[in-house]
N, C-alpha and C positions, 0 to 999 in steps of 0.2 A: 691279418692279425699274425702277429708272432708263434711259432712254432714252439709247443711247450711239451714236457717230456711228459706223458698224460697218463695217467692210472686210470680204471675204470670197474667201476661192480654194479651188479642190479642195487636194485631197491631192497633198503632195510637191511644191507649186509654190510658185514665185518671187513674193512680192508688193509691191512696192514703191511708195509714195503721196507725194505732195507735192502739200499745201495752203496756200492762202494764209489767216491768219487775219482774221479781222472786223474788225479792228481799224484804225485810221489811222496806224500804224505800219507796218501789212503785213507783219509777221511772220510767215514762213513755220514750218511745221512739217514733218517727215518720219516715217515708220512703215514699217518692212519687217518682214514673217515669213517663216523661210524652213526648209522640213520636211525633212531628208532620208532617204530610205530607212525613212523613218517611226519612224525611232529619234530623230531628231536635231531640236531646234528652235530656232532663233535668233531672236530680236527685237532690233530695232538702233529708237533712238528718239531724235529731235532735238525740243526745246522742243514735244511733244504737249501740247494744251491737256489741260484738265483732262475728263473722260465721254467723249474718243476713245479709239476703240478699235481691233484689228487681230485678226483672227484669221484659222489657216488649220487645214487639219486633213490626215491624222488621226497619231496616234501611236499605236504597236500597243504594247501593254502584254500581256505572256504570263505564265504563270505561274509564280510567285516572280523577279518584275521590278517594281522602281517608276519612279515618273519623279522626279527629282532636279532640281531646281530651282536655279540659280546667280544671284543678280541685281548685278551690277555698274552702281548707278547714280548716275549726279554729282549728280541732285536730282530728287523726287519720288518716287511708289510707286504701285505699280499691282496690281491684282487680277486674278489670274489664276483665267480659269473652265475647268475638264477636264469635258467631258459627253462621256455614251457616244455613238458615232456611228450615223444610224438607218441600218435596212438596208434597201438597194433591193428593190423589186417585184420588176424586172427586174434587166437585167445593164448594162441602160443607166444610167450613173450621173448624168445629167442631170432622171433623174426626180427626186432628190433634191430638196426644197427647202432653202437654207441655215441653216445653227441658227440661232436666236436664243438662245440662251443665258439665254431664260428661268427658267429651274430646274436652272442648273447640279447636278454631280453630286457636283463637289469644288469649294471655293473657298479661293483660299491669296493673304493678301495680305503684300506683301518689297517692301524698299525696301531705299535704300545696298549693301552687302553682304552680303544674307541668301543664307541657305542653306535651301532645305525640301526635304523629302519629299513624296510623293503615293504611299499605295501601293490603285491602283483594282484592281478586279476586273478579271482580264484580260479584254483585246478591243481596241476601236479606239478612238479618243477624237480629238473635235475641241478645239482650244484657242482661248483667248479672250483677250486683254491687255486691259483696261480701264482709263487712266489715273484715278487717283484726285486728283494735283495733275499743275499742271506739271512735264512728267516729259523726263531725258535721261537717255542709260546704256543698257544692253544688258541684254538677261536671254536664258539660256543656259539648253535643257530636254534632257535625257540618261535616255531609259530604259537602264536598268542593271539588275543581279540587286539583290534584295533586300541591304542591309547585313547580314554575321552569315551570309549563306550562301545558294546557291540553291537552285532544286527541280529537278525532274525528273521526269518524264511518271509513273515508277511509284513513287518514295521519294520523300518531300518530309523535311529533316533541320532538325528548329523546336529553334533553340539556346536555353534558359534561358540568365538575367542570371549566373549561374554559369558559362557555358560549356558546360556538360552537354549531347553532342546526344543530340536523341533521334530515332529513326526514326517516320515516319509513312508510311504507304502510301495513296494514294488511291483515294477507290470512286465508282462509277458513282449510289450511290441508296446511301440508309439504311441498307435490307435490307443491301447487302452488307457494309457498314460493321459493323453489328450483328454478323452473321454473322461475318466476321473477326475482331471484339474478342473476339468470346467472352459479352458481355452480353445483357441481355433485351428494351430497346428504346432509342432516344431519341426526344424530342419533335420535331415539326414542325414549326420556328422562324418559317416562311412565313407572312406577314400577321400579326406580333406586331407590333403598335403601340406605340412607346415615342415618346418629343418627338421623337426626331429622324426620326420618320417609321416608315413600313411595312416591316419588312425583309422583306427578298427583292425588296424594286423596283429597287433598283440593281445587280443583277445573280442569276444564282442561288447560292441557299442549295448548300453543296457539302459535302463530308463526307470528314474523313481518319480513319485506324482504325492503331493495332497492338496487339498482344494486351491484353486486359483496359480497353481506353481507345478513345473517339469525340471525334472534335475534329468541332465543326460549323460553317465560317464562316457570319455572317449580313452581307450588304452592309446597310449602312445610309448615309446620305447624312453623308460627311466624317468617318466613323470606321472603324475595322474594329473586327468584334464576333463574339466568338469564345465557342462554346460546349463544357465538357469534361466525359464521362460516362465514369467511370472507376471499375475496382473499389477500394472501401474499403482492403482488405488490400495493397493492390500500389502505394498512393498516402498513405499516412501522413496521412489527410486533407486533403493537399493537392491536387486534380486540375489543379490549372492547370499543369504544367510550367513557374512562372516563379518566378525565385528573386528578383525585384530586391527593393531595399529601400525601403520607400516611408516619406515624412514622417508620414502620421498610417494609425491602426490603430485601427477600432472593430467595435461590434457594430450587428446589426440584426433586429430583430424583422420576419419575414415571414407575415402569421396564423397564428402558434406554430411556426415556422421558424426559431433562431436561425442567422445570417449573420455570416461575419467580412468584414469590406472595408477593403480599402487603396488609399491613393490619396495624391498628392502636394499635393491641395488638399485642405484639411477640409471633409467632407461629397461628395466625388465620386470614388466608387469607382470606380478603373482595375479594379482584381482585385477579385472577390467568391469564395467559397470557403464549403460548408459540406457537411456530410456526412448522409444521410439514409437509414437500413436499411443493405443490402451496400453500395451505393453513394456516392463522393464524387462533390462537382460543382462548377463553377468556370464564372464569366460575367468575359470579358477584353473589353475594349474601350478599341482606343487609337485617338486622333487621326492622320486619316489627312493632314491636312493640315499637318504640322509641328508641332501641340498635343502635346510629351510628355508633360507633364500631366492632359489629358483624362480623366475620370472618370464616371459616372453620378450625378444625385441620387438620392436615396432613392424617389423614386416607380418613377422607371427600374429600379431593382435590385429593387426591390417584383416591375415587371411580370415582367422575365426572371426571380424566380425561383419564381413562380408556375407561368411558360409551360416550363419545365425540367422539373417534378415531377411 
């Protein structure tokens, strides 16, 4: 990754910079970030050269919460990096060394007046501003509940593109998962290798259940990827719970697995969906970084639904 001029403060602090640039004009620049209550984050930015940067941390991200992204800016765009925050030895927080932000966890880049989403796997998170051009404008970060509804320590309520809710209840482990749905097993998603990396690294593999159905999330790096093991009879061959309506609709041959997939680009399935003995199954996977679009190629939908069966 490129080399950026990096600012750094704890958590929920004030940081404010002014540099003079290199230049024979002596054009100053300014950078402030400012955390509060670990909900809340502001960037305010005057004529930032182009690779500075600003970051402070953290942001607490809970369950069925995303960080909402606002960027109000008069010129330029900047890349903003979310990594998980590491956790002290101790209780002393000066053990800590500062991120570099070399292997961000999310990356979302907004310029003028964009709007994104991030929706991470809950925990804490460091942020990172990266000018990409000469950049002024402010940009505004707001954890909030998920759009469409939130969760809740025992029911999580996952609304289809219909409006349809549906109840989900959370488990501890598989087993109980299994045990509640009423089914016979699901797969163990942890270290399935697809392009975008190893899932279960960006956080852990977790598991919702209500009668006859397992939802299994998988973190992966800048997507959420959702796995559904559901009874045949009780799901019309559909197990994904998502009714939206996507641009293009094909098949897929999985070594003698036929696969339906939908997606809003041709060739990258958001929703995959296929049915096999008692059981339907369904592999979701959307852009966590503002990509509504977001799909799998064919290799990708290959691995998960080999690793499903």
């Amino acid at each position: 990754m490129k080399k950026t001029k990096l600012l750094t403060a704890v958590a929920a602090a004030v940081m404010a910079l002014t540099l003079a640039a290199c230049s024979s004009s002596s054009e100053s620049y300014s950078l402030s970030f400012n955390i509060l209550n670990n909900k809340e984050g502001e960037v305010v930015i005057e004529n930032a050269d182009k690779d500075s940067a600003v970051s402070s941390g953290a942001l607490e991200v809970g369950e069925g919460e995303e960080i909402l992204i606002t960027s109000e800016l008069e010129k330029g765009k900047v890349l903003i990096q979310i990594q998980k925050s590491a956790e002290a030895d101790t209780e002393d927080t000066n053990d800590l060394e500062p991120p570099t932000f070399d292997h961000a966890d999310y990356e979302i880049e907004v310029e003028a007046s964009d709007i994104a989403h991030c929706v991470p796997v809950p925990g804490e998170y460091d942020v990172n501003v990266v000018m990409q051009d000469k950049t002024s404008g402010k940009i505004s970060m707001q954890v909030q509940p998920l759009e469409g509804g939130s969760e809740t320590d025992e029911t999580a309520e996952a609304a289809g593109a219909d409006g349809e809710q549906t109840n989900w209840t959370e488990a501890a482990t598989a087993e109980e998962a299994v045990q509640g749905a009423g089914i016979d097993a699901v797969a163990d998603m942890n270290g399935t290798v697809i392009s975008l990396g190893e899932l279960g690294t960006m956080g852990d593999v977790t598991y919702k259940y209500m009668d006859g159905a397992v939802q299994v999330s998988c973190p992966a790096a800048a997507v959420e990827m959702f796995v559904i093991k559901a009874k045949a009879s009780t799901v019309n061959g559909d197990a994904s719970f998502d009714a939206a309506e996507y641009a293009h609709e094909w098949t897929q041959d999985v070594d003698g697995q036929e696969v339906k997939c939908f997606g809003n680009r041709e060739g990258e399935a958001t929703k995959t969906i296929w049915t096999a003995g008692d059981y339907s199954y369904a592999v979701l996977a959307y852009g966590a970084g503002g990509d509504d679009d977001y799909g799998l190629g064919a290799e990708d939908v290959a691995i998960m639904v080999n690793a499903v069966k």
